[in-house]
MARMARNU-6453 format. One record per residue (C-alpha): x, y, z; residue in one letter; residue number from 1. Coordinates in steps of 0.001 Angstrom, whole numbers, padded with zeros to 6 digits. Example, Ala and Ser with C-alpha at 12.3 -4.5 7.8 and 13.67 -1.06 7.14 Angstrom:
012300_-004500_007800_a_1;
013670_-001060_007140_s_2;
# end
This chain:
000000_000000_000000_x_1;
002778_002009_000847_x_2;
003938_002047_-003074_x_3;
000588_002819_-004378_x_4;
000728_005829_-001411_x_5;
003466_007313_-003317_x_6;
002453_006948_-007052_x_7;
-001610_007238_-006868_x_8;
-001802_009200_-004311_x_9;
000770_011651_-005681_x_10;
-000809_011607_-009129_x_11;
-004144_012467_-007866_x_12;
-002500_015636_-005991_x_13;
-000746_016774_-009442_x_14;
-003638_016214_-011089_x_15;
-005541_018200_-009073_x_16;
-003001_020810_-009006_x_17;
-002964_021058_-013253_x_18;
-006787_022067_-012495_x_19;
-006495_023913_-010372_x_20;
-003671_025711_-012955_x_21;
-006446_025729_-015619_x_22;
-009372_027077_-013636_x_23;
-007016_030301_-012704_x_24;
-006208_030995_-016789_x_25;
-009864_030419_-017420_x_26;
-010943_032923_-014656_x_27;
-008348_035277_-015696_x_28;
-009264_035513_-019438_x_29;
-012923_036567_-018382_x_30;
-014724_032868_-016824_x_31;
-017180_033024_-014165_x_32;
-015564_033110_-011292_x_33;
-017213_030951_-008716_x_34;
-016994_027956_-011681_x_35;
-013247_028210_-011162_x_36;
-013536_028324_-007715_x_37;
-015427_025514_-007069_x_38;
-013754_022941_-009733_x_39;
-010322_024226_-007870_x_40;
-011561_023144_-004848_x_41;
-013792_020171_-005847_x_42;
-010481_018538_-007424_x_43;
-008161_019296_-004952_x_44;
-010560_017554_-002297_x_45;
-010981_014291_-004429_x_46;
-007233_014199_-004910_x_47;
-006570_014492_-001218_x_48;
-009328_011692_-000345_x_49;
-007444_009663_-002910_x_50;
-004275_010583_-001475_x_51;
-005599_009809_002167_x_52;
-007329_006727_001213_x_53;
-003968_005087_-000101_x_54;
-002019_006663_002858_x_55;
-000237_004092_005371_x_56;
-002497_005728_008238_x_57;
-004293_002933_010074_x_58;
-008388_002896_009226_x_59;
-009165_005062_012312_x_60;
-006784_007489_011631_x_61;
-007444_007531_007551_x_62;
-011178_007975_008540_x_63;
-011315_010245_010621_x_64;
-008592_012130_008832_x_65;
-011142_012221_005870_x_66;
-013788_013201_007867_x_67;
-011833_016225_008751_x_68;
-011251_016875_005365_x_69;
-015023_016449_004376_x_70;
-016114_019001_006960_x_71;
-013741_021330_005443_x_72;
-014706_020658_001700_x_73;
-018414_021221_002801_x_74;
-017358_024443_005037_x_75;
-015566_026018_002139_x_76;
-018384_025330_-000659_x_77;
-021586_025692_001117_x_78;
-020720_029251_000288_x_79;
-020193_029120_-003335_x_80;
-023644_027184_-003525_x_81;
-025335_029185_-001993_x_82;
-023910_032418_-004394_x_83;
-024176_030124_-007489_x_84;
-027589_029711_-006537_x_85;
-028627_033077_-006180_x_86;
-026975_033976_-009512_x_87;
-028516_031481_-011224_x_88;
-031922_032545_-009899_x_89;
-031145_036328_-010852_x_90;
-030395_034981_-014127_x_91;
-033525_033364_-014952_x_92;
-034817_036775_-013799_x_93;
-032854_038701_-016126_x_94;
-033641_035956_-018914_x_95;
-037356_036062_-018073_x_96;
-037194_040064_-017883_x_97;
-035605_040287_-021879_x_98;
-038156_037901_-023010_x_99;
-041031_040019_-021651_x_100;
-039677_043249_-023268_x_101;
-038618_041347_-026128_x_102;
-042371_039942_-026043_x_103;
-043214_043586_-025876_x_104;
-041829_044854_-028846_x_105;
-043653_042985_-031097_x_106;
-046536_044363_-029423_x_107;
-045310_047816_-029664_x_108;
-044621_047509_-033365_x_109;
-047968_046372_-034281_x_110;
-050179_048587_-031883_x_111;
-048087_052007_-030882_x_112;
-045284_052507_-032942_x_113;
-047754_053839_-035664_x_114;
-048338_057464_-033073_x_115;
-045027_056962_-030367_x_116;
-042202_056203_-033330_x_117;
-040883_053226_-034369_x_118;
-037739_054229_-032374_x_119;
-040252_055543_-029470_x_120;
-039069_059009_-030285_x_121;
-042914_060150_-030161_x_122;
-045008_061093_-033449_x_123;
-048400_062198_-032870_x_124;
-048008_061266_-028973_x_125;
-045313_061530_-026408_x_126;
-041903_060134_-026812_x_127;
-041167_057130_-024859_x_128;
-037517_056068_-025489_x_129;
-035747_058675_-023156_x_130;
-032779_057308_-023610_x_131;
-033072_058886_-027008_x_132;
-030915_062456_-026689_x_133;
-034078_063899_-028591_x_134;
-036500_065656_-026564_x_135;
-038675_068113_-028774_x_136;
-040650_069468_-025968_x_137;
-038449_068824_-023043_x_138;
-037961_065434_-020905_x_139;
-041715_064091_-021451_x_140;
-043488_063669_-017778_x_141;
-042661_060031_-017681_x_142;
-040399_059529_-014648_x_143;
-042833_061485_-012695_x_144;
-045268_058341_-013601_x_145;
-044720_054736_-011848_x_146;
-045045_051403_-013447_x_147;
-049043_051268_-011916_x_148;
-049548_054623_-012936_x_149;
-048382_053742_-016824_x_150;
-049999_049850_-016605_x_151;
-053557_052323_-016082_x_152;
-052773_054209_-018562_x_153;
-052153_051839_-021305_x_154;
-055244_049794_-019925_x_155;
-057823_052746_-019553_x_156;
-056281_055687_-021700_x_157;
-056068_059326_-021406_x_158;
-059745_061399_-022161_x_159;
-059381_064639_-023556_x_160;
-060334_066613_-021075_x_161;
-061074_069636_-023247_x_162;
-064331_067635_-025242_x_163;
-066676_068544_-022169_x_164;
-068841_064992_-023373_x_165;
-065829_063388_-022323_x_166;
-065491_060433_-025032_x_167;
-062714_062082_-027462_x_168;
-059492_059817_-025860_x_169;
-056286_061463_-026572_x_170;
-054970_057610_-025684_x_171;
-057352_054915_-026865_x_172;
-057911_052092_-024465_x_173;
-055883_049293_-024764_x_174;
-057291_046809_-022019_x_175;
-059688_043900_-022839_x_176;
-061408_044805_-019742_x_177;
-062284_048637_-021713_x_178;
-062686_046650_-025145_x_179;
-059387_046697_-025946_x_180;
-057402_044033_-027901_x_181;
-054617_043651_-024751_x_182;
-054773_041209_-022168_x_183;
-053278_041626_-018725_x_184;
-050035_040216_-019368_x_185;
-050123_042137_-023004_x_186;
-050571_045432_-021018_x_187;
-047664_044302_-018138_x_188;
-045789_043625_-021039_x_189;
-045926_047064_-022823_x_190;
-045632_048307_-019356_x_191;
-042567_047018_-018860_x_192;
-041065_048084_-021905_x_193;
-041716_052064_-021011_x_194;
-040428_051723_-018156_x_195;
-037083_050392_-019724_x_196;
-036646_053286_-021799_x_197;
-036153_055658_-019059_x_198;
-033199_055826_-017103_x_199;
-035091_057095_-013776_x_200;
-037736_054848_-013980_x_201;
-035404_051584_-014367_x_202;
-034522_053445_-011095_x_203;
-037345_053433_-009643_x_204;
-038877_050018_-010464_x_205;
-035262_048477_-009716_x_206;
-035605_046615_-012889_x_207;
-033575_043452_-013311_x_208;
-030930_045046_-015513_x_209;
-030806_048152_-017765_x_210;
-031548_046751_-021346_x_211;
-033955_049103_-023125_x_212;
-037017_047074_-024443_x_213;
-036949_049911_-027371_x_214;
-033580_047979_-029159_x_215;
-035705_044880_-029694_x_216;
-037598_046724_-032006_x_217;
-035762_046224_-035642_x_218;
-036419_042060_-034735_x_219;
-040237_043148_-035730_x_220;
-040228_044915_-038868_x_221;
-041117_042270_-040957_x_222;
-042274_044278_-044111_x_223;
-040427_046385_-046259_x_224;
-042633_049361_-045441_x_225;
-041744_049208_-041768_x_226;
-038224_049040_-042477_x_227;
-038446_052104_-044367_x_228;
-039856_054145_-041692_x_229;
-037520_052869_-039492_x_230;
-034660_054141_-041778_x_231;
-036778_057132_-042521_x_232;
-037510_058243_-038793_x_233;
-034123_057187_-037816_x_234;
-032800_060106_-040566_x_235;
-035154_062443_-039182_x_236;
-034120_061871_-035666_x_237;
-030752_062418_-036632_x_238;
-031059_065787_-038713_x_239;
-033776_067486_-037267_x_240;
-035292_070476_-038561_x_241;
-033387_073882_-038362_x_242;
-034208_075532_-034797_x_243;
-035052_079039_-035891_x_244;
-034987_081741_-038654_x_245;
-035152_085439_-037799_x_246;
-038208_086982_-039736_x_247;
-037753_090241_-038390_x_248;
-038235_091960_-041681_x_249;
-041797_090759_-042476_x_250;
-044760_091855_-041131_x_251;
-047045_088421_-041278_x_252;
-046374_084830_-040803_x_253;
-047590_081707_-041389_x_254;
-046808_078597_-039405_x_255;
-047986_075310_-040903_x_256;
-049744_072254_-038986_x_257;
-048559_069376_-041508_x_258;
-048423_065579_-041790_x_259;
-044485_064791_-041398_x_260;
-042751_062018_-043364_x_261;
-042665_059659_-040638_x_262;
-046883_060007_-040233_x_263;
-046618_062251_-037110_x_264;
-047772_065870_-036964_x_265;
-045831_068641_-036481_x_266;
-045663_073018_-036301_x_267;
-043402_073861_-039027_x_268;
-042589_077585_-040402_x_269;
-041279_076469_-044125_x_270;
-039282_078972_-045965_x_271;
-039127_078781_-049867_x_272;
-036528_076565_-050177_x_273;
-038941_074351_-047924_x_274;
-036205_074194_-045345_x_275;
-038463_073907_-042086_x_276;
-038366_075564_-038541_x_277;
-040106_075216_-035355_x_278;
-038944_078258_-033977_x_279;
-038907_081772_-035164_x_280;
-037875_085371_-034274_x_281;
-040248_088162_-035328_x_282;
-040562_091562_-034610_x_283;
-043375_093037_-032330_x_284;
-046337_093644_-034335_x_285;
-045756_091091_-036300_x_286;
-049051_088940_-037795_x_287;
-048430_084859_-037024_x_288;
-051007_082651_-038346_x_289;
-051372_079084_-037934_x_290;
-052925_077001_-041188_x_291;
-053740_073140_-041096_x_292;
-052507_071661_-043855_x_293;
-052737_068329_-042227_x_294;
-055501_065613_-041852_x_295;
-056233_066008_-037579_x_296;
-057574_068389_-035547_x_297;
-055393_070333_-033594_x_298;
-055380_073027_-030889_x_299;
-052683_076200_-030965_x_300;
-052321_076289_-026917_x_301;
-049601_078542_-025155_x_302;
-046763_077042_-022998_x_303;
-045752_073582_-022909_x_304;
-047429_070750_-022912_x_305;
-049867_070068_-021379_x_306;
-050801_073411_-018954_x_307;
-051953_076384_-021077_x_308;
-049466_079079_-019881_x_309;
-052199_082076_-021030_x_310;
-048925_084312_-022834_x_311;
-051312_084444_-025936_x_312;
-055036_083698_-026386_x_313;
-054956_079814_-027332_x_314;
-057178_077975_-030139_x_315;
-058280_074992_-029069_x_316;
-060032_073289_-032840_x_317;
-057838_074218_-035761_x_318;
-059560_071776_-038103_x_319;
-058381_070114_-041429_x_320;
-060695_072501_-043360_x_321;
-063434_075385_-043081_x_322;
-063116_079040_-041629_x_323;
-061702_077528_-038535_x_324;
-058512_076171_-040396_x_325;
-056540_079023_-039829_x_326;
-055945_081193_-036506_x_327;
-054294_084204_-036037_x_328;
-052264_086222_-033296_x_329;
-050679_089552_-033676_x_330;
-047713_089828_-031009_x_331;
-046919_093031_-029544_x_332;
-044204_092624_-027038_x_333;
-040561_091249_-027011_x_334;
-040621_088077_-024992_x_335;
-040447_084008_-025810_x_336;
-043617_082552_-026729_x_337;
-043855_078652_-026866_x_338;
-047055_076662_-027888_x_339;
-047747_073598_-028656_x_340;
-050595_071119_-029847_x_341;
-052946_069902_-027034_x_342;
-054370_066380_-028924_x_343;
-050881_066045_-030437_x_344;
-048623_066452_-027122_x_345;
-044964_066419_-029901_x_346;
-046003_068916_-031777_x_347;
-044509_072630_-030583_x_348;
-043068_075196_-031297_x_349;
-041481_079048_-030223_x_350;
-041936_082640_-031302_x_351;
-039394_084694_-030547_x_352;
-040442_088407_-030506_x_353;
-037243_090770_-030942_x_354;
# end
């Protein structure tokens, strides 16, 4: 026994050893730590129970010398298990987590991409991706909101609380429950996804990790047609219209309510060149008048969305057509005037008065 002592026992330990070697280079070029770990010290156990086991100690002595050695193998790795279990359970919550929003996006695409953006940038209603640097009308109100208040929201909608019959919905309602096409986990879903494309409310909600739902998108445009929005609002996003003009040297102006490329709506002032600008400088005196040249009803309302700041008298039906199409203001002091579209909460714009 003695011989065997020397060469099994010894093998085992080297063995072990070369292993333990391996698990170090494979943690050190990037490999999950506790794996290492816990092959190291799984190997170098077995080798020394080998080792003992073909020792020339007498059977007492060899087990309760490996008892010994057992207590410590299970005092060093209860530990690791119980770390390698809780990182495997916050993995499947991650996992579970990127399915939902990736679950999500396909709903997004189909049901709100057509009025928030493809990219959630916000068309005809409020951005949602504010991890997007582009923020037409200021940081939208989101991370005021929490995950119950936006799971209502998407469930009930929004009425328009300037139609005093109180059935015009600025945000149609989603939920089954309201006649909607969602279901619960469809809303939760959706939910989920708004939440991940806001820094402070990942915050908030202490989501599982900080992958915005909104990058999923491009797996769901499955038609030409959406991929060309995509590209299209993509480009728009990324060369926005000119900020302002100075128009100091006219004496009336007209600020268009159009259809944009991307199917939103927005306040442009378009020069000849048809170069377009949301904001413009005038002189005081000067005649501004809003046309509709698009397809919605919308409202010319001062401030910023949504409180009517009362700097100018405020139209609240500039329709598609009719004597009604058109509204006019003459400003006659210096000061910043912004406005923007009640129904449409991305559409804005400023007039500057010199």
């Amino acid at each position: 026994m003695g011989t065997s002592a020397n060469s099994v026992g010894r093998w085992a330990l080297l063995a072990a050893l070369a292993i333990t070697v391996v698990m170090i280079v494979y943690y050190a070029l990037g490999g999950d730590g506790r794996l290492a770990f816990g092959m190291a010290v799984v190997s170098l156990a077995t080798a020394g129970f080998v080792y003992l086991f073909y020792s020339r100690l007498n059977t007492i002595q060899r087990t309760g010398t490996m008892a010994l050695v057992f207590m410590i193998l299970v005092a060093v790795l209860l530990p690791f298990f119980f770390l390698a279990s809780a990182k495997v359970s916050a993995d499947r919550t991650q996992a579970q987590y990127n399915n939902q929003l990736n679950y999500a996006a396909g709903l997004y695409t189909t049901y709100c991409s057509q009025c928030h953006g493809l990219l959630g940038q916000g068309l005809a209603a409020p951005q949602l991706n504010n991890s997007l640097s582009y923020h037409p009308n200021g940081n939208p109100p989101l991370s005021q909101l929490t995950a119950v208040d936006i799971n209502r929201i998407i469930t009930a909608g929004i009425v328009n609380s300037a139609d005093p019959s109180l059935k015009n919905y600025l945000m149609p309602q989603w939920g089954q429950a309201y006649g909607g096409p969602l279901n619960t986990d469809d809303v939760a879903a959706l939910t989920a996804l708004v939440v991940s494309g806001d820094p402070t409310l990942q915050t908030k909600e202490s989501v599982p990790n900080n992958t915005n739902g909104f990058a999923f998108i491009p797996n769901y445009l499955t038609t030409s047609a959406l991929q060309t929005a995509y590209q299209q609002q993509l480009t728009d996003l990324e060369h926005p219209p000119s900020a302002s003009i100075d128009l100091t040297n006219q004496t009336a102006v007209t600020i268009d309510a159009i259809t944009t490329a991307t199917g939103g709506f927005q306040f442009y002032y378009i020069d000849p060149a048809g170069k377009q600008y949301s904001t413009i400088t005038i002189k005081a005196g000067t005649k501004v008048t809003w046309v509709n040249q698009s397809s919605a009803i919308h409202s010319v309302t001062s401030g910023t969305y949504p409180t009517d700041a009362g700097l100018f008298p405020s139209d609240t039906q500039l329709t598609p057509s009719g004597a009604t199409s058109q509204y006019s203001v003459t400003f006659t002091k210096s000061g910043k005037y912004p406005f923007f579209c009640l129904y449409h909460s991305n559409m804005f714009g400023e007039i500057d008065v010199a």
